[in-house]
RODO-2510 file (C-alpha; in nm, 4 decimals, decimal comma):
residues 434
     n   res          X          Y          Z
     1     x     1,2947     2,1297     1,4572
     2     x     1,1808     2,4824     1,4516
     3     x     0,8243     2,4629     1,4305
     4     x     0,6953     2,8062     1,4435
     5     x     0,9528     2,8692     1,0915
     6     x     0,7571     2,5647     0,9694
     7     x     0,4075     2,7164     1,0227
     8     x     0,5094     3,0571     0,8877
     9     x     0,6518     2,9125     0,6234
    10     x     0,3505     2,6395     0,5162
    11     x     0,0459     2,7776     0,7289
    12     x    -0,1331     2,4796     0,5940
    13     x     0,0496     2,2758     0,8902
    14     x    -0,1359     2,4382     1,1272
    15     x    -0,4416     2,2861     0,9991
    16     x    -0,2914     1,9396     1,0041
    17     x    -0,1919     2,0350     1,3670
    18     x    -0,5341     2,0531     1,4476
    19     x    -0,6135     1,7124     1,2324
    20     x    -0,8754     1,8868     1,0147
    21     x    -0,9438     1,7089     0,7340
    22     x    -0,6990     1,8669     0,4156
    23     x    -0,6106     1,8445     0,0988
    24     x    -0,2615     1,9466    -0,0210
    25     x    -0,2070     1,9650    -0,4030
    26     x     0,1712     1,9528    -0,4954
    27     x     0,3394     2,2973    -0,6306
    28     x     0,6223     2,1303    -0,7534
    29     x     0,4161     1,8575    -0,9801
    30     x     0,6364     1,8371    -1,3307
    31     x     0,5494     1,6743    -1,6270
    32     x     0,5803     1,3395    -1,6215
    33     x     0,8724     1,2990    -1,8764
    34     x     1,0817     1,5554    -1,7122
    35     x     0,9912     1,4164    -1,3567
    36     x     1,1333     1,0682    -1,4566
    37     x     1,4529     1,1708    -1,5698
    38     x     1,5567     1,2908    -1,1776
    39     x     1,4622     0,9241    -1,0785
    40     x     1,7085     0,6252    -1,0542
    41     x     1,3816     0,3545    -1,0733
    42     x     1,3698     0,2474    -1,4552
    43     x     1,0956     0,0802    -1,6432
    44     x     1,3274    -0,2067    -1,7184
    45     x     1,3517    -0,2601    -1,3190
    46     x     0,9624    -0,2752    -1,3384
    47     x     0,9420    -0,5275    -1,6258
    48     x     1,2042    -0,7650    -1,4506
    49     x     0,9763    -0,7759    -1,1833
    50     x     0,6927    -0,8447    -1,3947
    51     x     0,8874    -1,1245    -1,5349
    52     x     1,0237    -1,2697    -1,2187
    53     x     0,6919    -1,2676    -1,0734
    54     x     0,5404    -1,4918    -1,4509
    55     x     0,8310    -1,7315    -1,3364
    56     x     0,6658    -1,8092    -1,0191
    57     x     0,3222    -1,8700    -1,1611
    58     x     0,3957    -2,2909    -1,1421
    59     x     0,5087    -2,2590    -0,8099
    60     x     0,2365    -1,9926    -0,6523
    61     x    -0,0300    -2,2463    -0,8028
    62     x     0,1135    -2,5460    -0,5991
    63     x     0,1956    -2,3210    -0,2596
    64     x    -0,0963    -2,1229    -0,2837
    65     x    -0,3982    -2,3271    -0,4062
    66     x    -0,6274    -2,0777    -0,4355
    67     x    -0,4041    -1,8724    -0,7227
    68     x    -0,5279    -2,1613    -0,9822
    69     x    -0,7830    -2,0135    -1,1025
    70     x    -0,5573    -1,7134    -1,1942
    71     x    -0,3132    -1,9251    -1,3076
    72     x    -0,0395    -1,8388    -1,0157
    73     x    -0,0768    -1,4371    -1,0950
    74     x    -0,1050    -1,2637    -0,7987
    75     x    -0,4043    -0,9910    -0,8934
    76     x    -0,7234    -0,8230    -0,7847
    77     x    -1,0852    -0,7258    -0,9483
    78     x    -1,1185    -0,3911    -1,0487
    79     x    -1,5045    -0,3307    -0,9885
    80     x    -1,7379    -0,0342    -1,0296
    81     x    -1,9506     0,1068    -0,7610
    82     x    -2,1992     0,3296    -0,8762
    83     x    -2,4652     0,2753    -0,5679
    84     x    -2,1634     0,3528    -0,3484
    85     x    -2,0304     0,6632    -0,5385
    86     x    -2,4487     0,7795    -0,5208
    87     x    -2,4180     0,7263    -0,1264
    88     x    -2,0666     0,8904    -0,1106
    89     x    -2,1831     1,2212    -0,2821
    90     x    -2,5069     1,2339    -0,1543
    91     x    -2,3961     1,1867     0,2589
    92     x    -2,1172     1,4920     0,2048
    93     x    -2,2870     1,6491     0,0084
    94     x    -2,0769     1,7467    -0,2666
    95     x    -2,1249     1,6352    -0,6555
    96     x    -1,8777     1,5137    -0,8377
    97     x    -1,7963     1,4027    -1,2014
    98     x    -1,6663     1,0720    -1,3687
    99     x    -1,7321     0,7170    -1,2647
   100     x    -1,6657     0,5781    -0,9452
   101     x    -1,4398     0,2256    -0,9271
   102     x    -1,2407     0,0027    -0,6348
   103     x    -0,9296    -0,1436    -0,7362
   104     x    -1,0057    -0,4372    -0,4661
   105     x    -0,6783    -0,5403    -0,3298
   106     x    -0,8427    -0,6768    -0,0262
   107     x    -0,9113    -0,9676    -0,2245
   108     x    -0,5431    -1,0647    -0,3532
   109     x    -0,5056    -1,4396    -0,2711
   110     x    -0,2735    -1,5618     0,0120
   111     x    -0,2716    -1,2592     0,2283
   112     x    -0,5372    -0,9999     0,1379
   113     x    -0,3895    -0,6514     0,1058
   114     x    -0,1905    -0,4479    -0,1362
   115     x     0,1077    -0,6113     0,0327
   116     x     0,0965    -0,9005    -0,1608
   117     x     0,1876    -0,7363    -0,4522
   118     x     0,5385    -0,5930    -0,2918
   119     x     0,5905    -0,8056     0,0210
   120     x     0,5545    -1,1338    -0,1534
   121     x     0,7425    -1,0544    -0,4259
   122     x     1,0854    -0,9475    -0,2407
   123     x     1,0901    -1,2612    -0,0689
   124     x     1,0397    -1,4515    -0,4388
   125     x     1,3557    -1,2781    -0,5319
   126     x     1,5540    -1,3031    -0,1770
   127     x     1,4354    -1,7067    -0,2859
   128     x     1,5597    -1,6635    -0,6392
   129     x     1,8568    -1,4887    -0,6074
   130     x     1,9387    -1,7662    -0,3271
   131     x     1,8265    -2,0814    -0,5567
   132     x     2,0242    -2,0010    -0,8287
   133     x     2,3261    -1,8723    -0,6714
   134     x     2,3603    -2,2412    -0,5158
   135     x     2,3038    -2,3995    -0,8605
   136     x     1,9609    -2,5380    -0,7219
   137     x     1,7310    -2,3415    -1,0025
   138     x     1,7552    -2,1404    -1,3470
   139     x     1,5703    -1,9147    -1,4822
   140     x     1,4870    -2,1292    -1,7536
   141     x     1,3284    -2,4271    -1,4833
   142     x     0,9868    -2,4511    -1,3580
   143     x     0,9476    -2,3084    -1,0409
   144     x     0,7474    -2,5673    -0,9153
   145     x     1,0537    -2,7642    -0,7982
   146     x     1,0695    -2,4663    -0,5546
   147     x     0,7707    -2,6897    -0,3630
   148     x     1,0100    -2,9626    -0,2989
   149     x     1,0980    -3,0839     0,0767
   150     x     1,4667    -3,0121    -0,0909
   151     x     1,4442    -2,6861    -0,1321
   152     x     1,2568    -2,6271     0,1768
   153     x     1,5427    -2,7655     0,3996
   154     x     1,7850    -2,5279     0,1736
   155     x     1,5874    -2,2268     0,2367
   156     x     1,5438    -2,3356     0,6313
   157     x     1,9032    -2,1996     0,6431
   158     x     1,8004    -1,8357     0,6098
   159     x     1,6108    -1,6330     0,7808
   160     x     1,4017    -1,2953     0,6878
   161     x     1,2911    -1,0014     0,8928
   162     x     1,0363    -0,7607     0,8316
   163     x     0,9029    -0,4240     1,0405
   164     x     0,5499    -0,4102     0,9991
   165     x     0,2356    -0,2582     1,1567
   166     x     0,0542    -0,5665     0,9988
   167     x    -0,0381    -0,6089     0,6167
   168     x     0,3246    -0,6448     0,5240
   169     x     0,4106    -0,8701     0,8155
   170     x     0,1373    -1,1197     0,6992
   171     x     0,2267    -1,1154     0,3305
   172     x     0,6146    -1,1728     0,4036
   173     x     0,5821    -1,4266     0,6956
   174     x     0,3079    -1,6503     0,4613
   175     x     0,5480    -1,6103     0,2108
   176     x     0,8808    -1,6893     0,3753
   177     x     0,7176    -1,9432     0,5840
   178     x     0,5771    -2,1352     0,3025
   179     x     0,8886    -2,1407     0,1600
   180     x     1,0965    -2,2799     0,4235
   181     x     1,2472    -1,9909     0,5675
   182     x     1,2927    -1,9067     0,9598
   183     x     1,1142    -1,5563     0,9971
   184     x     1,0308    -1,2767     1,2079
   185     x     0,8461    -1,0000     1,1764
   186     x     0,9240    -0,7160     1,4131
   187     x     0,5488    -0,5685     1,4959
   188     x     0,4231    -0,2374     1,6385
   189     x     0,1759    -0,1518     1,9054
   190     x    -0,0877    -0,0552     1,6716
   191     x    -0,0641    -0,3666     1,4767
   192     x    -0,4298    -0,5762     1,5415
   193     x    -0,4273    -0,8798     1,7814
   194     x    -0,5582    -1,0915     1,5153
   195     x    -0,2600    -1,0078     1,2608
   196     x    -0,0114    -1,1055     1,5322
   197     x    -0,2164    -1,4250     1,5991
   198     x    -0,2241    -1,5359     1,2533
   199     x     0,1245    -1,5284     1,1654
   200     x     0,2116    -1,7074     1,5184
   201     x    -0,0525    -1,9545     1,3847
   202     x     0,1055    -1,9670     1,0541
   203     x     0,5077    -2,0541     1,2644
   204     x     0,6509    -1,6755     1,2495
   205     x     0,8178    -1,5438     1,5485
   206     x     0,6357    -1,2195     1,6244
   207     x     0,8756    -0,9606     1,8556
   208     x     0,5891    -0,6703     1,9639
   209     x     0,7070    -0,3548     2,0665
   210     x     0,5472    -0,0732     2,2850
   211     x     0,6153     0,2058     2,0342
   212     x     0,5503     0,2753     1,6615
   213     x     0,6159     0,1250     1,3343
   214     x     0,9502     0,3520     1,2955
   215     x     1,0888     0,1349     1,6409
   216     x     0,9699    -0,2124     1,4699
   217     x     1,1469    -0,1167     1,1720
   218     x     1,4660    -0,0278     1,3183
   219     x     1,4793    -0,3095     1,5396
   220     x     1,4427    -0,5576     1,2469
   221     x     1,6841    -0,4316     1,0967
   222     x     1,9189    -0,4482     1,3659
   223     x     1,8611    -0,8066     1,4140
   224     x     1,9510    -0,8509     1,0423
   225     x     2,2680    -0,6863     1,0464
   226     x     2,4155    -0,8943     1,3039
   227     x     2,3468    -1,2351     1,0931
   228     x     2,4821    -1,2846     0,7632
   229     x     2,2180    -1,5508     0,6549
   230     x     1,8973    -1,2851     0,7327
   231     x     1,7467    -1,0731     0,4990
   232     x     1,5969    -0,7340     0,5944
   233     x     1,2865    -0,6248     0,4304
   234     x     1,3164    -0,2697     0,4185
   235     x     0,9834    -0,0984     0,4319
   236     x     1,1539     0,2374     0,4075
   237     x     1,4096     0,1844     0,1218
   238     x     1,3346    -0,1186     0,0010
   239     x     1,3979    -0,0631    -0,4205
   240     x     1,2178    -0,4378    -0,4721
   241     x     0,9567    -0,3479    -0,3005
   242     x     0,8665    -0,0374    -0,4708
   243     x     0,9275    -0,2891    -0,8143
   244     x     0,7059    -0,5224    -0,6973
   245     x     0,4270    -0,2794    -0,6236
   246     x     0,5188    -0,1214    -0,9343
   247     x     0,4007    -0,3713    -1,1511
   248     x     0,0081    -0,3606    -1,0596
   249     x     0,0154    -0,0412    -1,3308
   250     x     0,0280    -0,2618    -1,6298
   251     x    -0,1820    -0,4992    -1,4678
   252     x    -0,4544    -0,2422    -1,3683
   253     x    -0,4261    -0,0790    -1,7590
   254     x    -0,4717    -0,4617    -1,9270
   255     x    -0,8425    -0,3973    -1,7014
   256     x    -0,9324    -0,0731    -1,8082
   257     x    -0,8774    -0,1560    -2,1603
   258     x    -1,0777    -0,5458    -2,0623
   259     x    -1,3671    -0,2814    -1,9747
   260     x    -1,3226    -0,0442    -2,2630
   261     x    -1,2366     0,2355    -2,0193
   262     x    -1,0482     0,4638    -2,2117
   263     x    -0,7673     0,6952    -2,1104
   264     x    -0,6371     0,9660    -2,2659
   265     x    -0,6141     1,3928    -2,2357
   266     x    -0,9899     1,3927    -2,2605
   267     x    -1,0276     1,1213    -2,0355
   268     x    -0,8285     1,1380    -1,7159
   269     x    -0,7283     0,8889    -1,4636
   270     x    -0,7519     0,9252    -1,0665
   271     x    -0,6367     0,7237    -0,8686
   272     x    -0,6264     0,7693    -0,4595
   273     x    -0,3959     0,5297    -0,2565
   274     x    -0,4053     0,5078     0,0785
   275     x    -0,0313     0,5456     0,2625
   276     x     0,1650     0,4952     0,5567
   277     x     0,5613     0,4523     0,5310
   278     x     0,4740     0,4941     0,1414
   279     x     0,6139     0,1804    -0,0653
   280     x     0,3127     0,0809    -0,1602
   281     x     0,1084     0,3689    -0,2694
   282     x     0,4456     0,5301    -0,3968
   283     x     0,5660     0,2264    -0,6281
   284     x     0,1772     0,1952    -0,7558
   285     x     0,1870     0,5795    -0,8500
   286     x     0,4580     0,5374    -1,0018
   287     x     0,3929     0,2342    -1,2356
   288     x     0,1009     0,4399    -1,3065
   289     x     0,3015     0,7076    -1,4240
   290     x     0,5195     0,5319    -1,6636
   291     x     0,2564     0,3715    -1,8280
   292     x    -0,0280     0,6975    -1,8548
   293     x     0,2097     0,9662    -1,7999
   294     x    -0,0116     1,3129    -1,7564
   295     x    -0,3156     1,1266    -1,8075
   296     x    -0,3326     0,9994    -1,4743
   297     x    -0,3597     1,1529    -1,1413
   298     x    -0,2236     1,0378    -0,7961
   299     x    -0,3174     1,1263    -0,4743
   300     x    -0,2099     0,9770    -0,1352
   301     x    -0,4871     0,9373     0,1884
   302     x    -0,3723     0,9274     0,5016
   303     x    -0,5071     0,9599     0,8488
   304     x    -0,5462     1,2988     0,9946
   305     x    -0,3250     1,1661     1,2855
   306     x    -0,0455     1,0473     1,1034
   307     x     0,0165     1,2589     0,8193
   308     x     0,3672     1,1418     0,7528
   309     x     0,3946     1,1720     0,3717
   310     x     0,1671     1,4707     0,3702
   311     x     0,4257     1,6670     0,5589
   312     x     0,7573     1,5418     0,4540
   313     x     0,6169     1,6302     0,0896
   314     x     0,4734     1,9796     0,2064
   315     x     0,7843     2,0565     0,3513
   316     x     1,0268     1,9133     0,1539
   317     x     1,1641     1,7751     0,4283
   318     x     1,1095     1,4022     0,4007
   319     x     1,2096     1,1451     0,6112
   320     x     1,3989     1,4295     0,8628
   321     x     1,0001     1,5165     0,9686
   322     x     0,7781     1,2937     1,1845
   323     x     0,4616     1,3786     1,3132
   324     x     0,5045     1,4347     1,6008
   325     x     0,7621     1,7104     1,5289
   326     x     0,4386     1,9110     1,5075
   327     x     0,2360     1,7419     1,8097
   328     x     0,0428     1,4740     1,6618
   329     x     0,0388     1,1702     1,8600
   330     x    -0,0020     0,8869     1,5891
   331     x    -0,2909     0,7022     1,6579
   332     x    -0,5207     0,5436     1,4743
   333     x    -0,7557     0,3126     1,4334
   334     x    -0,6032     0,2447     1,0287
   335     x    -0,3571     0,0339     1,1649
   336     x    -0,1539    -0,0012     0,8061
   337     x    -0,1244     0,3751     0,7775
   338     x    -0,0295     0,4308     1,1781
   339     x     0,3449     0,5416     0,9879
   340     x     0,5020     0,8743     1,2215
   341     x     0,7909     0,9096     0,9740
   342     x     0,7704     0,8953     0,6100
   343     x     1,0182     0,6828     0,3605
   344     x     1,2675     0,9525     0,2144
   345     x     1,3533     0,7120    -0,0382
   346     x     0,9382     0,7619    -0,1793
   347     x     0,9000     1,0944    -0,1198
   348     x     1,1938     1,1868    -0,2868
   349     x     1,1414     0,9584    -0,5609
   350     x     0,7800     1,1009    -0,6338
   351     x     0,8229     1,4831    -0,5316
   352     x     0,7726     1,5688    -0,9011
   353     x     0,5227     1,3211    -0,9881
   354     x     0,2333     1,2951    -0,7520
   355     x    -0,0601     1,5444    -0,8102
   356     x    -0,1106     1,5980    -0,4075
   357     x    -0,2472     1,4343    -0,1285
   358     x    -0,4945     1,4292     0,1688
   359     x    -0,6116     1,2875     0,4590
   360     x    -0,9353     1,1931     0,6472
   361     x    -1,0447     1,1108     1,0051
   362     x    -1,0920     0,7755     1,1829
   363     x    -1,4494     0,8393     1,2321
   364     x    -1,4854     0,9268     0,8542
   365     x    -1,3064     0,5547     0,7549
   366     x    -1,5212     0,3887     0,9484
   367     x    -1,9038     0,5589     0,8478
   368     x    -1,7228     0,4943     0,4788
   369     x    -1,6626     0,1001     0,5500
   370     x    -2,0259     0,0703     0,6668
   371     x    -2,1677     0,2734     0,3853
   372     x    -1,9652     0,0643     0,1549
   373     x    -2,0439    -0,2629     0,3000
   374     x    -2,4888    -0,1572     0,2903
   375     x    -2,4641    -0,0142    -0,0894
   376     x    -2,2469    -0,2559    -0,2634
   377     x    -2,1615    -0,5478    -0,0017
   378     x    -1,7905    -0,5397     0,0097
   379     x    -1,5921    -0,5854     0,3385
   380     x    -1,2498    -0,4059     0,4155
   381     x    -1,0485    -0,2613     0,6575
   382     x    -1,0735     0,0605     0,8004
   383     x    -0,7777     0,1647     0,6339
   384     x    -0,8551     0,0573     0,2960
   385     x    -1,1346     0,3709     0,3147
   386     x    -0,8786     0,6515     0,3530
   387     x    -0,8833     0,6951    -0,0770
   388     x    -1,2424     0,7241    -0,0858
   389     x    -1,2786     1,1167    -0,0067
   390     x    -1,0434     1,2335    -0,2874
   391     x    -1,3282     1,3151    -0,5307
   392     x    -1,5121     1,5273    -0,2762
   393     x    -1,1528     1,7007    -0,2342
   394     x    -1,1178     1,7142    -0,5902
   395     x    -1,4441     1,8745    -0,6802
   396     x    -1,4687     2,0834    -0,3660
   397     x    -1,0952     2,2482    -0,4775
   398     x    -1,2591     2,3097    -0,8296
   399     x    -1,0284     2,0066    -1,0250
   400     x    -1,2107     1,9382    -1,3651
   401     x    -1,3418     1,6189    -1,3306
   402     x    -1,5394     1,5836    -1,6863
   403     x    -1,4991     1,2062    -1,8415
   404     x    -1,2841     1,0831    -1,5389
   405     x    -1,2564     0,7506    -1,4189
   406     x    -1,2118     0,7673    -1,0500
   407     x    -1,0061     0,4553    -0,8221
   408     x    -1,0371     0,4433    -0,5155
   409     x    -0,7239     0,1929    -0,4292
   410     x    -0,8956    -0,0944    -0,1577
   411     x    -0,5524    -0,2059    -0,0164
   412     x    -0,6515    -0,4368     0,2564
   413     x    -0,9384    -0,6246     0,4936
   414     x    -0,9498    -0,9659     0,3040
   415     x    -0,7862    -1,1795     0,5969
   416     x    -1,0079    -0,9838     0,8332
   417     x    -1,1470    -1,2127     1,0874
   418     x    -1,5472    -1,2244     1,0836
   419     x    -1,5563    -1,1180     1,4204
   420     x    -1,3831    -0,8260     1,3805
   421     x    -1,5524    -0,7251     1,0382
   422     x    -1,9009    -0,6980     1,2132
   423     x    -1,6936    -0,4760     1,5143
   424     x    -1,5363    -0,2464     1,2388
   425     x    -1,9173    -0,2267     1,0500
   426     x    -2,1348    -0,1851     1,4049
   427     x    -1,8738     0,0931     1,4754
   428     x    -1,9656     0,2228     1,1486
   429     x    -2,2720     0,1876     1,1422
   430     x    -2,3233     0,3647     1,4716
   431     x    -2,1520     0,6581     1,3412
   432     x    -2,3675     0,6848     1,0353
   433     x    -2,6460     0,7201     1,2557
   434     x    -2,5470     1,0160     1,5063
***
């Protein structure tokens, strides 16, 4: 890697090298009709997964009481937070325009994070695809009889692995585990004690590992490969993934349009997504897309320590950059977004369709959580914070931000233990205060 042709060639990296706070808007952006015709992802792949994930409803209600009320649909509040968006301009000081809202994915029932959305849904169709291929289930069955002891014991014949640095461990070992399946979820060193814990709790075999969350992967996947009856979830290629993110878009419009939110070319869209490897950001964005075309605007957040999409989109160079290609060590206290390489598969996939991205500093996150938490009492993870500069960015780079709905995408902090949710806010709070 020839670093020094890197910084001549995108200065901006020195910046990053330094982990000052940046913003990176995309030179390459295309409209969004063009931009889709370069990508093999169709909207029909999104609506099967929208319908797959209907066909579940029975048996998500009987697995997972607490979906009942939502009738077995896995989704989140979208919620506006005007006190917080008051706080947020008037503690950096910069003014922006448009209304302020959290799309609050920490609260997604069984496992609390935007992972649920993806993770959960991958293992539905690994379940499926399984089910049916045995002559056990049909599309045209209630689910529900996927509750049975019987198709627990069928399902206890295969196994599922997953590299995660936490969120998506937890929403694919609940899942698998509830089903039947033997699991094991391949976990990095920055992945929080309590994460681990909870999935032992829950009977998942958790395999740590000294390094990052590029080792866990690759490890799980080599486990996988050797057994014919495991399935590999593939953070960083995973197409059913992406799918299964993908189809919060049309769930997140059906809200706007339940709060007569309009948007159109008067009335843009922004929405800022936290991201680490990039699946789940990257298959949100582009849901988004297909449905609101040029009419919405996506950024990605990440930590100014592990800018992995940032610079494989800056430089083009994708998953064949890491971070710490240009000296950055990784580490961070956003334990979801503690990614060193990005997924080439996403950043290829959305070169031409996401407006830019940016990243923020631990410290920031965490004066964020406890300024969220005093104005508008809502909990999350520190990493759930990185999407709430981008309208400072915005307005500080001079974007026209007249009639825009702002959403700041909350993707985790709902399985947070208490104890560790007054640790995150003290540490917050103390910050606030210097």
């Amino acid at each position: 890697m020839n670093v020094q042709q890197l910084l001549k060639d995108y200065p901006l990296i020195k910046n990053i090298q330094n982990t000052e706070e940046v913003i990176w808007m995309n030179p390459i952006l295309k409209n969004t009709v063009d931009a889709l015709k370069d990508i093999s992802v169709t909207s029909d792949m999104v609506q099967d997964a929208s319908d797959r994930l209907d066909r579940f409803a029975s048996y998500l209600q009987i697995a997972f009481p607490e979906t009942e009320k939502s009738k077995g649909i896995i989704e989140s509040p979208l919620v506006e937070i005007p006190a917080m968006s008051s706080a947020l301009q008037n503690i950096l000081q910069t003014e922006f325009d448009g209304e302020l809202l959290l799309k609050c994915d920490n609260a997604l029932p069984i496992s609390g994070s935007i992972k649920a959305r993806g993770g959960i849904y991958e293992v539905l169709k690994i379940a499926e695809t399984l089910a049916i291929g045995e002559g056990l289930l049909t599309e045209k069955d209630d689910y529900a009889l996927l509750a049975s002891e019987e198709m627990k014991r069928f399902f206890k014949g295969y196994s599922i692995a997953v590299g995660s640095t936490g969120n998506l461990g937890l929403s694919i070992g609940i899942m698998s585990a509830k089903l039947g399946f033997q699991v094991t979820v391949h976990m990095s060193s920055d992945a929080k004690q309590w994460k681990k814990d909870m999935l032992r709790d829950k009977g998942v075999e958790v395999i740590e590992y000294a390094s990052d969350y590029s080792k866990a992967v690759e490890e799980g996947r080599k486990q996988a490969e050797k057994d014919p009856k495991c399935f590999f979830i593939d953070d960083e290629n995973s197409v059913d993934l992406f799918v299964g993110y993908a189809v919060a878009a049309s769930r997140l419009k059906k809200q706007l349009e339940q709060q007569g939110k309009v948007v159109d070319d008067n009335n843009p869209l922004f929405v800022y997504l936290p991201c680490g490897v990039g699946g789940g950001p990257g298959g949100v964005a582009y849901g988004l897309k297909l449905l609101f075309g040029d009419n919405v605007h996506c950024f990605f957040a990440e930590p100014t320590h592990s800018p992995c999409m940032l610079l494989g989109l800056l430089t083009r160079l994708h998953e064949n950059i890491a971070v710490s290609d240009i000296g950055l060590d990784n580490k961070t206290d956003a334990d979801g977004l503690a990614v060193g390489r990005p997924s080439g598969f996403v950043g290829k996939t959305l070169e031409h369709l996401i407006d830019g991205s940016y990243t923020i500093s631990d410290e920031k996150m965490y004066q964020l959580l406890a300024l969220l938490t005093d104005t508008e009492k809502i909990q999350l993870e520190p990493s759930a914070l990185a999407g709430m500069t981008g309208p400072i960015h915005l307005a500080k780079n001079g974007v026209n931000l007249k009639n825009a709905t702002h959403i700041v995408w909350a993707t985790g902090g709902g399985m947070v233990p208490e104890k560790a949710k007054e640790a995150y806010y003290e540490k917050g709070k103390l910050l606030l205060n210097r």
